[in-house]
C-alpha positions in Angstrom: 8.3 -5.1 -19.4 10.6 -8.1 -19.4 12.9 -8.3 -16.7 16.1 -8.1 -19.4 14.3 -4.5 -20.0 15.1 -2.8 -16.7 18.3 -1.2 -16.3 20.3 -2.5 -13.3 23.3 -0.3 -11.3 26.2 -2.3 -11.8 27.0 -2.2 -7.6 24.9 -4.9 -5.9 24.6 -1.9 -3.3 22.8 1.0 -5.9 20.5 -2.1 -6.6 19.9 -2.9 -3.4 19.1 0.9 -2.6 16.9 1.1 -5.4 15.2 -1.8 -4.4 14.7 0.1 -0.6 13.5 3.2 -2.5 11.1 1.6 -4.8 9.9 0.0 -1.4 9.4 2.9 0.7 7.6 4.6 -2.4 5.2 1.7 -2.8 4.1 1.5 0.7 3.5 5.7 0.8 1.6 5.4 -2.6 -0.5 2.3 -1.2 -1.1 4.6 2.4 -2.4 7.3 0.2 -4.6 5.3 -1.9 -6.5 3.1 1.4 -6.8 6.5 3.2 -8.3 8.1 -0.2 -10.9 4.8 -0.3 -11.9 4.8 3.1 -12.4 8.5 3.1 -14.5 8.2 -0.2 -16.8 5.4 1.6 -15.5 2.1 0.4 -15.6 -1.1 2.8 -12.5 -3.0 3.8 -13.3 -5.9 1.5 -13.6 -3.7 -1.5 -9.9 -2.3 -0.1 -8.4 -5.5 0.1 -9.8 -6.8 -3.0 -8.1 -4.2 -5.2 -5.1 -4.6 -3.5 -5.3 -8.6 -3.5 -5.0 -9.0 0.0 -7.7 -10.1 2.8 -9.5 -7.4 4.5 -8.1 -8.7 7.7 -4.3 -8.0 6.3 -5.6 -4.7 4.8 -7.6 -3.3 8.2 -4.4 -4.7 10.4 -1.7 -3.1 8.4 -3.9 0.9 8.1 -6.6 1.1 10.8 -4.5 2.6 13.7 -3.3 4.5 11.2 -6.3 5.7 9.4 -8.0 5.8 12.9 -5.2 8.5 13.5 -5.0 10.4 11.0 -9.1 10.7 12.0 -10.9 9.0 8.9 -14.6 7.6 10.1 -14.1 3.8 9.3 -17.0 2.1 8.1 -18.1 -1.3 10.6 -19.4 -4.1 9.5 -23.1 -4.5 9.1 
């Protein structure tokens, strides 16, 4: 979808809050996806290469949290 496509609030602020929203929502969606992979078995690497980050950025930013919420992480071999 070209950018022209996408309807923009006319208040720099509504943007701006969309923009926070849209934020928020992304990071929640990708939390639910890692924590679905790594429950359903897949490596870090295989994580981080669907997201198109490294699997050092991927395991720094959900470990702790995954280790939390009690998911067995799989180690290197």
């Amino acid at each position: 979808m070209p950018a022209d496509d996408i309807p923009v609030p006319q208040e720099p602020a509504d943007t701006l809050a969309a923009v926070v929203a849209f934020r928020r929502l992304a990071d929640q969606l990708e939390d639910a996806a890692v924590e679905q992979a790594m429950r359903a078995g897949w490596s870090w690497p295989q994580v981080a290469e669907a997201l198109g980050v490294t699997r050092q950025a991927v395991h720094k930013k959900h470990a702790k949290r995954l280790i939390a919420a009690g998911v067995t992480l799989r180690r290197r071999q």
